[in-house]
C-alpha positions in Angstrom: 1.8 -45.2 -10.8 0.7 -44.7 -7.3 -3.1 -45.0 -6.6 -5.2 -41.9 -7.2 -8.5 -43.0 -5.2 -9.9 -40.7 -3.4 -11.5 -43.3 -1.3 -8.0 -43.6 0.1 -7.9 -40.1 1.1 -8.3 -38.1 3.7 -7.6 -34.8 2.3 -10.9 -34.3 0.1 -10.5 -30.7 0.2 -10.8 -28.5 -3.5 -7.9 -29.3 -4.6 -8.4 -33.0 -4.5 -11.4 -32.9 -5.9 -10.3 -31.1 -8.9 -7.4 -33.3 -9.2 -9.9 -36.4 -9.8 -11.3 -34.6 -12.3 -8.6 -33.3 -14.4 -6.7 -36.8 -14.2 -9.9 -38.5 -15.3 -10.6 -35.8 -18.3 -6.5 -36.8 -19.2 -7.3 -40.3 -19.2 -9.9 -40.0 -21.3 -8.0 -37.1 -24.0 -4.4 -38.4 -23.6 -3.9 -41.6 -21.7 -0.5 -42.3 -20.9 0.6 -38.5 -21.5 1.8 -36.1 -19.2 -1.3 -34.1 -17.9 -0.9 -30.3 -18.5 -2.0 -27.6 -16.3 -1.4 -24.0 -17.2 -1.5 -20.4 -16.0 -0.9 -17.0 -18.4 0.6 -14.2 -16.6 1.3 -11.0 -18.8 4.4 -8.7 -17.1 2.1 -5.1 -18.1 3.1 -4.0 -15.1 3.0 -4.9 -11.3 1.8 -8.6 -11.4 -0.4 -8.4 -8.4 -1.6 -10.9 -5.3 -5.0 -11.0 -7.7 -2.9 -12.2 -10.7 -1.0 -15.1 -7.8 -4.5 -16.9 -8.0 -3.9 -17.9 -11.5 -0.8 -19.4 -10.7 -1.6 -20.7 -7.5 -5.1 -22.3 -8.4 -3.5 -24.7 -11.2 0.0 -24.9 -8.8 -1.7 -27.1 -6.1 -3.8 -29.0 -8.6 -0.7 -29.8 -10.4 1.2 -30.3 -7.2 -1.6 -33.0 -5.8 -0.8 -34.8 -8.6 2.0 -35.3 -8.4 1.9 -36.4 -4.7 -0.3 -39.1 -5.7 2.5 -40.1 -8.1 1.5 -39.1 -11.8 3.3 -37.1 -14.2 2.2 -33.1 -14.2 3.6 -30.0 -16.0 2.5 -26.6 -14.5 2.8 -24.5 -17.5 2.9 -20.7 -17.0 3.0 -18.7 -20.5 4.7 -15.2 -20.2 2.7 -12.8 -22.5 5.6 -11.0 -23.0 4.1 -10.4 -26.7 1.5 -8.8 -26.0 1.1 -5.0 -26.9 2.3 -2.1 -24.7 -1.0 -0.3 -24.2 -0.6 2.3 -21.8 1.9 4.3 -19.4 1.3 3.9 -16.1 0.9 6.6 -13.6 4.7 7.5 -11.8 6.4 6.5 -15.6 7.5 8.9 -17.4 4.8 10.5 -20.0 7.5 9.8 -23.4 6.9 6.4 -22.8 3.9 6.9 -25.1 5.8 6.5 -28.0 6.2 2.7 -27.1 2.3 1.8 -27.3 1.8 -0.7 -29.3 4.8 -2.2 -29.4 5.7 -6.2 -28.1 6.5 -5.5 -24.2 9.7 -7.0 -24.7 10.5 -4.0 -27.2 10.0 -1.5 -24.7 12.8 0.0 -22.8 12.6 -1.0 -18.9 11.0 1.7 -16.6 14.2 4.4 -15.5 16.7 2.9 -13.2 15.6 -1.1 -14.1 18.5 -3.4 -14.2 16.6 -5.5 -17.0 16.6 -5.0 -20.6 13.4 -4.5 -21.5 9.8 -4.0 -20.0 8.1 -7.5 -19.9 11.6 -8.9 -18.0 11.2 -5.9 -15.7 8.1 -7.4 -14.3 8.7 -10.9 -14.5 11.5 -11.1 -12.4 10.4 -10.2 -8.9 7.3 -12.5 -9.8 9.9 -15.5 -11.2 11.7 -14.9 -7.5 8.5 -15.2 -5.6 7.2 -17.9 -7.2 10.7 -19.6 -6.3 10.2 -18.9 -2.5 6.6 -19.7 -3.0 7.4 -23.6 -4.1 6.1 -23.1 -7.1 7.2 -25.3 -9.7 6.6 -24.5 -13.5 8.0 -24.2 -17.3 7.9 -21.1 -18.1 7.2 -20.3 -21.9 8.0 -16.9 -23.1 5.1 -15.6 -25.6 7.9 -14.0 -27.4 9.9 -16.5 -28.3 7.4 -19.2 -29.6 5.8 -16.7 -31.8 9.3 -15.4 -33.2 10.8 -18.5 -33.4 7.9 -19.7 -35.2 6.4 -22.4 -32.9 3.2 -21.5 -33.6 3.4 -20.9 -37.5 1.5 -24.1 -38.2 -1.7 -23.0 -35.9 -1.3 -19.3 -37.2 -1.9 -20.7 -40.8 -4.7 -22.9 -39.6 -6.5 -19.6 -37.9 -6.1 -17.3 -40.8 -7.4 -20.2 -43.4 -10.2 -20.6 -41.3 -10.6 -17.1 -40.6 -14.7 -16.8 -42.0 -15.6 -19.4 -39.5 -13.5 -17.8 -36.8 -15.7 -14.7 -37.7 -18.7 -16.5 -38.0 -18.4 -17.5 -33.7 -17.8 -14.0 -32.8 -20.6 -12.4 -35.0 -22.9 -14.2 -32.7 -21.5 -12.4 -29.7 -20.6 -8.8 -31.5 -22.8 -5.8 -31.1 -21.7 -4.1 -34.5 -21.0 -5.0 -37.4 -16.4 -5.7 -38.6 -15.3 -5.6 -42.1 -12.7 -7.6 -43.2 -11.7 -9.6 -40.4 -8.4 -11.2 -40.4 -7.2 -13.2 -36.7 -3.8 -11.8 -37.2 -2.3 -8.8 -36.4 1.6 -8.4 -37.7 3.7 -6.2 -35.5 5.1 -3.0 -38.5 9.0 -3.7 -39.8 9.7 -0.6 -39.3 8.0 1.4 -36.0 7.6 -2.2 -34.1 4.2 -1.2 -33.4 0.8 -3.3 -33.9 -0.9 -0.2 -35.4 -1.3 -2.2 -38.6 -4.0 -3.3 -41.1 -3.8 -6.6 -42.9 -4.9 -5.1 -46.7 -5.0 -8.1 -48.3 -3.9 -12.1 -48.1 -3.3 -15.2 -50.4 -4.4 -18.7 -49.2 -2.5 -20.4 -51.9 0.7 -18.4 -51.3 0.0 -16.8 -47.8 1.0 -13.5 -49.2 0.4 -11.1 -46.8 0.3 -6.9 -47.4 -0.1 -4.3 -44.2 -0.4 -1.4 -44.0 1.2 0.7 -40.5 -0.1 4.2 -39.3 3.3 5.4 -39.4 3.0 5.1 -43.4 5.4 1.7 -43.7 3.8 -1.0 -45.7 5.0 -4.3 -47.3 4.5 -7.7 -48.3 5.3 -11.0 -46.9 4.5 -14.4 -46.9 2.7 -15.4 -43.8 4.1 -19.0 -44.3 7.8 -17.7 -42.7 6.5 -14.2 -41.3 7.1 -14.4 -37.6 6.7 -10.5 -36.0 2.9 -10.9 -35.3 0.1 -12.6 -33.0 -3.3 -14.1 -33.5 -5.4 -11.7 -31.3 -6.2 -13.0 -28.0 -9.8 -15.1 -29.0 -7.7 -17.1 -31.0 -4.5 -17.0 -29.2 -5.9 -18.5 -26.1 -7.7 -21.3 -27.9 -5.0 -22.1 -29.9 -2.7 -22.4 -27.0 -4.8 -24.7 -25.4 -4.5 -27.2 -28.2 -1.0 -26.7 -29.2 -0.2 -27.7 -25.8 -3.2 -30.1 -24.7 -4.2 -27.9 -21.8 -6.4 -30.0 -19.4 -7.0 -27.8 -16.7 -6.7 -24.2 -16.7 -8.5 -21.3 -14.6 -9.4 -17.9 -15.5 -10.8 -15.2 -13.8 -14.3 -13.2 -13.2 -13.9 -10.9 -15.9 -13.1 -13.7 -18.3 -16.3 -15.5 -17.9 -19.3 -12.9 -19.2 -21.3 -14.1 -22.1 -18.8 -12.2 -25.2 -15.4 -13.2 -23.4 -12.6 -14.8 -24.5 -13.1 -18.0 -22.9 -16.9 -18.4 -23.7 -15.8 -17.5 -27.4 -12.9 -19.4 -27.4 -14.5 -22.6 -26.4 -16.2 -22.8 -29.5 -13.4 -21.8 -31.6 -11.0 -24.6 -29.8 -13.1 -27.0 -31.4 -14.4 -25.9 -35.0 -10.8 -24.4 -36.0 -8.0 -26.3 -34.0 -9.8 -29.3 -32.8 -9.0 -29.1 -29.5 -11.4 -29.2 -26.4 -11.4 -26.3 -23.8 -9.7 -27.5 -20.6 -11.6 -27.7 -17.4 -11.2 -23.8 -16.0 -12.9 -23.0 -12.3 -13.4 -19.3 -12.4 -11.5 -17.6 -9.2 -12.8 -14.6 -7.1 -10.8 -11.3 -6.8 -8.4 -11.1 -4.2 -8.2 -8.0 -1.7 -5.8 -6.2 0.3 -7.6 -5.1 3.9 -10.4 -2.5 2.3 -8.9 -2.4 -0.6 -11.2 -3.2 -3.7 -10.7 -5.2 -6.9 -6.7 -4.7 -7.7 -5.5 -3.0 -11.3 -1.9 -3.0 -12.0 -2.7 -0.6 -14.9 -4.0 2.0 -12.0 -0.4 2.4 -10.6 1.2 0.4 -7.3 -0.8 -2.4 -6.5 0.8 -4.9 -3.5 2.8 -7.8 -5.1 3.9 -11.3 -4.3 6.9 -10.3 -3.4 5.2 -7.3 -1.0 3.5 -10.0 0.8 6.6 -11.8 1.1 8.6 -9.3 2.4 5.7 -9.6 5.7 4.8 -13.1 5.9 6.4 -16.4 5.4 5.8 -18.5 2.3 4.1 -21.0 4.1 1.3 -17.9 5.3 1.1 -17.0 1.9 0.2 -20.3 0.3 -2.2 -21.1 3.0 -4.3 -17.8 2.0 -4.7 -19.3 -1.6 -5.3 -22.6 -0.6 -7.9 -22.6 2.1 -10.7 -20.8 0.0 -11.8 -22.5 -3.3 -11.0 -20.6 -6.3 -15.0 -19.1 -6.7 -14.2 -17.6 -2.9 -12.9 -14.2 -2.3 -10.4 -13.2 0.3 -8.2 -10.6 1.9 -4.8 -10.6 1.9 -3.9 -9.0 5.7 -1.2 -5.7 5.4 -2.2 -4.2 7.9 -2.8 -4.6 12.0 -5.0 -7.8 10.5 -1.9 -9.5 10.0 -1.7 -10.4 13.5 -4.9 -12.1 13.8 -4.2 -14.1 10.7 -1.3 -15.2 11.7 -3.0 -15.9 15.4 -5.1 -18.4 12.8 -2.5 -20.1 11.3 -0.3 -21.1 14.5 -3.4 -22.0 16.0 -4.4 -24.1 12.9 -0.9 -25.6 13.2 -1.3 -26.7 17.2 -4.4 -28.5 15.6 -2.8 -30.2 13.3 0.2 -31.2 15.9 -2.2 -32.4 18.0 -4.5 -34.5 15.5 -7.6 -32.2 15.8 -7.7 -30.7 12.3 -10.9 -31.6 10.1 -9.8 -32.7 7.0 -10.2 -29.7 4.7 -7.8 -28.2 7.3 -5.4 -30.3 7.4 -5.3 -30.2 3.3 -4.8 -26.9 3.3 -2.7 -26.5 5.8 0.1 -29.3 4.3 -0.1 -28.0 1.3 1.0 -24.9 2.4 3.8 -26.2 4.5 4.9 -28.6 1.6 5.0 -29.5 -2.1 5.5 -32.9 -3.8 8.9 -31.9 -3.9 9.5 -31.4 0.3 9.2 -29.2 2.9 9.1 -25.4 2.7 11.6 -23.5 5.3 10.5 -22.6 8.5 11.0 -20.7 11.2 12.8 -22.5 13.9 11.0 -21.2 17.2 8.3 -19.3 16.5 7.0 -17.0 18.5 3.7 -15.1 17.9 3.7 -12.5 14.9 2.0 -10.1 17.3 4.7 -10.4 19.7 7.6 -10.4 17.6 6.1 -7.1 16.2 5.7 -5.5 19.4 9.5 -6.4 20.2 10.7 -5.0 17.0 8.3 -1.9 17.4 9.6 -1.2 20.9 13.4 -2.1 20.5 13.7 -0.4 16.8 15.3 -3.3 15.7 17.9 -3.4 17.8 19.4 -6.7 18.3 20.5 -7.1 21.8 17.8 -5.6 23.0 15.3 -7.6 21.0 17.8 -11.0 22.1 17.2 -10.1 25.8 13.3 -10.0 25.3 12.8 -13.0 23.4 15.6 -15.0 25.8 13.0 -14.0 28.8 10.0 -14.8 26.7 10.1 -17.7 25.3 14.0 -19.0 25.7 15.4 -17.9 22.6 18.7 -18.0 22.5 19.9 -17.1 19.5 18.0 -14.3 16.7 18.0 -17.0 14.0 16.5 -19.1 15.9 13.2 -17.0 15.3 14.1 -15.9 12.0 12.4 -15.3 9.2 9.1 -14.7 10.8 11.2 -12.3 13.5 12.4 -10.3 10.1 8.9 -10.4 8.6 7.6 -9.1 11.6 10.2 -5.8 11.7 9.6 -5.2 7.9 6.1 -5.2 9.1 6.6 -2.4 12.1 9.1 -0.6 9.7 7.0 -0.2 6.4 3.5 -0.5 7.2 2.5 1.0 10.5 2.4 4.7 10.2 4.9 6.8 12.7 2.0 7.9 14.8 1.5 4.5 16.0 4.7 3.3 16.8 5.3 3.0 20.3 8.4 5.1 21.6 9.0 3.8 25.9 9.8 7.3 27.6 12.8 8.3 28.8 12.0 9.7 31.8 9.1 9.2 34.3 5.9 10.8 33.6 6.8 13.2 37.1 3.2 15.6 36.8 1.1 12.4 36.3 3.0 10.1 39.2 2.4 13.5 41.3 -1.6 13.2 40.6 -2.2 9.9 41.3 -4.6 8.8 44.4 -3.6 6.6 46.9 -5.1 3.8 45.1 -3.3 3.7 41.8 -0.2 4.4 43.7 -1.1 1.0 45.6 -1.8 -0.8 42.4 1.8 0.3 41.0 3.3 -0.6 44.3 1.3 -4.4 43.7 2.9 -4.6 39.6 5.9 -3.0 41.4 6.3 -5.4 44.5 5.6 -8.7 41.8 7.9 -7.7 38.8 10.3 -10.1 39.8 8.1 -13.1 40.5 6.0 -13.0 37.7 8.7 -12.4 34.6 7.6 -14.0 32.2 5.0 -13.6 29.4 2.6 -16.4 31.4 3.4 -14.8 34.9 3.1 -10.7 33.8 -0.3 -11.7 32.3 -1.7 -12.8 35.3 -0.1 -10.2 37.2 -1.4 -7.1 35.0 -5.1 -8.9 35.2 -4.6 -9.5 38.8 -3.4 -6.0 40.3 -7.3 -4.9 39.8 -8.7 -8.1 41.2 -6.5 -7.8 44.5 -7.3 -4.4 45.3 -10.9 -5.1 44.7 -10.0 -7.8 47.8 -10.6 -10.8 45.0 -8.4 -14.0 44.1 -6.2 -13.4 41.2 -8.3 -16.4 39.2 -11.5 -14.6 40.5 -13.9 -14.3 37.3 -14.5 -10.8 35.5 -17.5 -9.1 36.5 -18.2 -5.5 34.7 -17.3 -3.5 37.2 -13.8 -5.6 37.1 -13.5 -5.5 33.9 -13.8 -1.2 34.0 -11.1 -1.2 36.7 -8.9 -3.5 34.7 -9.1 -1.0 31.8 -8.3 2.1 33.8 -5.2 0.6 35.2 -4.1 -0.9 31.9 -4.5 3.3 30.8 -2.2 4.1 33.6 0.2 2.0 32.7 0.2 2.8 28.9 0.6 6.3 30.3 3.6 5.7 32.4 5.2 3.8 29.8 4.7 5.2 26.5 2.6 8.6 27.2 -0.6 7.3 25.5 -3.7 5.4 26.6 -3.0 2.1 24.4 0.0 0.2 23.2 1.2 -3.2 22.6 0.1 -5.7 24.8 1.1 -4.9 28.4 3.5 -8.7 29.1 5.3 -8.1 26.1 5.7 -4.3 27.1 6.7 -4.9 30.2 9.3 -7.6 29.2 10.4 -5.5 26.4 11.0 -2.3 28.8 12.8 -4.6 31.6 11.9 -4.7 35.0 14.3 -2.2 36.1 13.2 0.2 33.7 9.8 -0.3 34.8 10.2 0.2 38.0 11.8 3.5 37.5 8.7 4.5 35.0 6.5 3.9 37.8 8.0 6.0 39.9 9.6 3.2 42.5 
């Protein structure tokens, strides 16, 4: 077993220090064992960026651990079991008559490859999670509680169901009759729309009673169409299998929830302990508030990943501790962040990351397991978009620009974060601010210019072909002003500078791509080519 100090470390970021903790807790429940970490995830609909932090959060606790050597399973239960409880806006309304039944008992959504609801869901999230590094046992809900993994426990909740009732009296605000912790799925509708009329402790004879008038009889002791309700689900999973470290989120940490409730019942009905559980903040999408799957389209794991590489995505989750709220970037935000994260990574190359940095940032790039991909050369996200914005996506063009910016040579050589990019352009910046180059020269507004901003578009003009490159046009754009202000091109900016620079950068969006901003001007220039330029300006 390697050596788990943290003296030894550098890397004392959140994660680390919850790994101390949760392997010390396992040496103290189960020495020698595997230690368990977990995540629930139910497939109700669109599992969202918000729902990723419970995966996430135990992921690269469970991950650390194993880099320092010691055995870890991530577990990530699929409530697939739970009920169907509503029909979510765009579905249509006659999917009503499947409330109440086990998610994977209702049909798929219209046009869904999968068989059934809960696998409808799951699968772009399983996919994600796969590009995402994430490794994990998954445990279907469904199958556990049909195959009767959980019959034992079951018995032991509904034996000690007066106790059981006895905790959440002291957190009810009325009064329940005839509690019982199990709620049996009818024969014949499939729906959980049953009452549990009477029960046997001796035998475990069980009678319900169904709204849709079905009743019967049956011994609880073989009965496998039902689930403890989620108070005493969740404490029971945590003992069946010795959870040590599992988070939850905001809402399921006020005084009556489950987990407050269920860390007493853990303990006075299954004997188990609650496992160490950080509460984690909501996660938002650019002004978006608090996400709700059951409110319609809500951005998934797999959106993000259509925008941003894995490694991006990972490095979102773990930079902020799990109390921290943060925005995940689908807009023009995107740029910046990813301006961050390249600028984090030159840090890193060049040994000047502090050490919560560096943490976060290798465990975004890798798991215990390796590396994640990469892209080969890359470029700035901001650039790449501008190139696919300007060129359409057309792939010669887009070749020729990124050969004279920055040597590429080859497309896949900047790929995926060059297809990232044009998915970007192509499905989240509205038509309006897409940047068409015109056609033809602007001929009424070259016919109105003053002898001064014809001489600045003779300077750009005259030093197109000196300065073609992304270094060179920058200092060339900057420098046009400063030269016919009779300054050095490295002369520093002084308001009125500044003002001049502006107007002529207008002038040129003008000539270019009729409007008063654009892309940045280098990567404009370079994208248009120099010939094309030259025509535009009316040389």
């Amino acid at each position: 077993m390697a050596d788990n100090s943290p003296t030894d470390r550098a890397e004392t970021d959140w994660v680390s220090r919850f790994a101390d903790e949760v392997i010390a807790e396992a040496e103290r429940r189960a020495p020698g064992k595997a230690i368990v970490c977990a995540s629930g995830l139910s497939p109700s609909g669109p599992i969202h960026l918000g729902n990723l932090r419970e995966v996430m959060t135990p992921h690269l606790v469970a991950d650390e651990i194993r880099r320092r050597g010691i055995d870890c399973v991530h577990l990530l239960s699929w409530d697939d079991y739970d009920r169907f409880r509503r029909v979510p806006a765009g579905i249509d309304p006659s999917w009503a008559e499947h409330i109440g039944k086990p998610l994977t008992s209702v049909p798929a959504p219209p046009g869904s490859p999968h068989p059934n609801w809960a696998e409808h869901f799951k699968s772009p999230m399983i996919k994600a999670l796969d590009e995402l590094g994430v490794d994990y046992v998954g445990i279907s809900q469904t199958a556990h509680y049909t195959s009767g993994v959980y019959r034992e426990p079951i018995l032991r909740a509904v034996a000690a169901r007066g106790a059981i009732d006895a905790v959440l009296a002291e957190h009810r605000t009325r009064r329940v009759d005839g509690y019982f912790p199990y709620r049996p799925y009818c024969e014949l509708c499939e729906r959980d729309l049953t009452t549990v009329t009477a029960y046997d402790d001796d035998t475990t004879e069980m009678a319900y009673t169904c709204e849709c008038g079905f009743g019967e009889t049956v011994r609880l002791a073989e009965h496998d169409r039902g689930k403890l309700v989620w108070k005493v689900d969740w404490p029971m999973r945590w003992t069946h299998e010795g959870v040590i470290f599992e988070p939850s989120g905001v809402d399921h940490h006020s005084p009556d929830s489950a987990w407050i409730v269920g860390g007493k019942i853990v303990g006075e009905v299954f004997g188990g302990t609650r496992p160490i559980g950080p509460m984690y903040a909501f996660v938002g999408i650019s002004g978006m508030a608090k996400m709700s799957s059951s409110k319609g389209d809500v951005p998934t794991p797999a959106d993000a990943l259509q925008i941003m590489e894995a490694p991006l995505l990972r490095w979102l989750y773990a930079r902020r501790k799990p109390a921290q709220s943060f925005k995940i970037a689908f807009d023009q935000e995107i740029q910046r962040l990813y301006d961050e994260w390249d600028a984090l990574g030159r840090k890193v190359a060049q040994g000047d990351a502090q050490p919560a940095e560096l943490a976060a940032y290798n465990r975004a790039v890798r798991t215990s397991r390796g590396p994640l991909p990469v892209t080969p050369h890359a470029l700035p996200y901001r650039t790449l978009a501008s190139v696919a914005d300007i060129t359409t996506g057309h792939a010669e063009q887009t070749l020729r620009i990124l050969r004279d910016l920055d040597g590429v040579s080859d497309l896949d050589q900047a790929r995926p974060r060059l297809d990232r990019a044009q998915r970007w352009i192509d499905t989240h910046v509205p038509a309006d601010q897409r940047t068409h180059v015109r056609a033809a020269p602007d001929a009424e507004l070259l016919d109105s210019l003053g002898e001064a901003e014809r001489e600045s578009l003779r300077l750009l003009v005259d030093g197109l072909d000196e300065h073609w490159s992304l270094d060179g046009l920058t200092t060339l754009v900057y420098g046009v002003p400063k030269l016919r202000a009779g300054l050095a091109v490295d002369a520093p900016a002084t308001p009125e500078l500044k003002a001049a620079q502006r107007a002529f950068f207008a002038l040129l969006y003008r000539l270019l791509v009729g409007r008063d901003t654009g892309p940045r001007l280098p990567t404009l220039l370079l994208a248009v080519g120099a010939e094309r330029v030259r025509k535009l300006m009316g040389a």
